[in-house]
N, C-alpha and C positions, 0 to 999 in steps of 0.2 A: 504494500500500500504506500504512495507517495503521500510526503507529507505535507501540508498544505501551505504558502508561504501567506494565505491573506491572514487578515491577524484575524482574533478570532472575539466574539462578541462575549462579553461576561454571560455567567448565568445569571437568573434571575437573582436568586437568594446573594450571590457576587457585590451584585446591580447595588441591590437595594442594602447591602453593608456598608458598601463606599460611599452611596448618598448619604446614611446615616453618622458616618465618621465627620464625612465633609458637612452636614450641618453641625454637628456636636463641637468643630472646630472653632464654626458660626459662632456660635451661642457663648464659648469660652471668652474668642477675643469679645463679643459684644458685651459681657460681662465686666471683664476687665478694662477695658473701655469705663464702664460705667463709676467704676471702683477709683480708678485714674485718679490721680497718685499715690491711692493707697494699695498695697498689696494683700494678697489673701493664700491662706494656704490651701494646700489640695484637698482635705475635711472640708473645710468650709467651700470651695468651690463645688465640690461631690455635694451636699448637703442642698445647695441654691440649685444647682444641676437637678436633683431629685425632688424638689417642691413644685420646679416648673415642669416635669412629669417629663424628664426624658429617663428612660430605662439604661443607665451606666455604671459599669464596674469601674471599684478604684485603677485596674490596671486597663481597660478602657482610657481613663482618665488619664493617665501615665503614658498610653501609647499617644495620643490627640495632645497634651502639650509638649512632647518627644519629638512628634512633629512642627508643629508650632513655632519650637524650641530652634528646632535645624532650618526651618524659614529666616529665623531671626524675626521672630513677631512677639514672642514670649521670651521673660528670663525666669529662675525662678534656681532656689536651690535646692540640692540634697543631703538629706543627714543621713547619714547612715545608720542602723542598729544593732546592737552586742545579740541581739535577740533574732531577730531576720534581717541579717546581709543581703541578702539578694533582693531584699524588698525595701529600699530606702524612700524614707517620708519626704514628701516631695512639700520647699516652705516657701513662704514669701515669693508666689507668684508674680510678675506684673506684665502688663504690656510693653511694649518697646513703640517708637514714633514709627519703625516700619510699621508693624500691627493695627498702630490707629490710621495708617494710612488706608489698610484693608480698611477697616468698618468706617469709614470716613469715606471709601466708592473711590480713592486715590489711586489706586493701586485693585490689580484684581490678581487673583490666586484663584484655578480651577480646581485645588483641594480643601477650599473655605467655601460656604455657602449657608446659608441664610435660612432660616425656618422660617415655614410657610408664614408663620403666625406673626413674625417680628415683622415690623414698619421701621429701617434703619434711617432716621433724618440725614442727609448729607449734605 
């Protein structure tokens, strides 16, 4: 069987994870936007994250400003634990002026995207 060179379309359940990451990314910067210039940690942003009814794990949350993070849209630090190493608490969140550039309509990024439900002023 030869193998096909056209690129190949996601699956649905694919489709609709990507979309999901790419708004959740949304909703982070627009947050922190909001916060500007105060910082919040990753409890707390998990916490706002789950009142406005998005379904996200803390390591969800880890992967989305991980990315974020390598845009140069977010900073944010890590403490490490005597207790889980490989799960370090992610603190003091904030946006960066690239990031407010994203939610500001300045700047676009096809891995940020916007919840249906938000009205972002620009």
């Amino acid at each position: 069987m030869k193998r096909s060179d056209a690129k190949r379309e996601p699956l649905p359940r694919q489709a609709s994870s990507a979309a999901q990451a790419r708004r959740l990314r949304g909703a982070i910067l627009a947050l922190l936007a909001e916060q500007s210039p105060e910082r919040l940690n990753a409890d707390v942003l998990l916490g706002v994250l789950e009142r406005l009814h998005y379904d996200v794990t803390a390591r969800e949350l880890a992967a989305a400003l991980a990315y974020l993070r390598s845009r140069g849209y977010v900073e944010f630090e890590e403490l490490r634990s005597r207790e889980l190493p490989a799960l370090p608490r992610i603190v003091r969140v904030g946006i960066t002026a690239q990031g407010a550039d994203v939610v500001d309509g300045t700047t676009e990024d096809p891995g940020v995207d916007w919840p249906r439900s938000w009205k972002l002023e620009a």
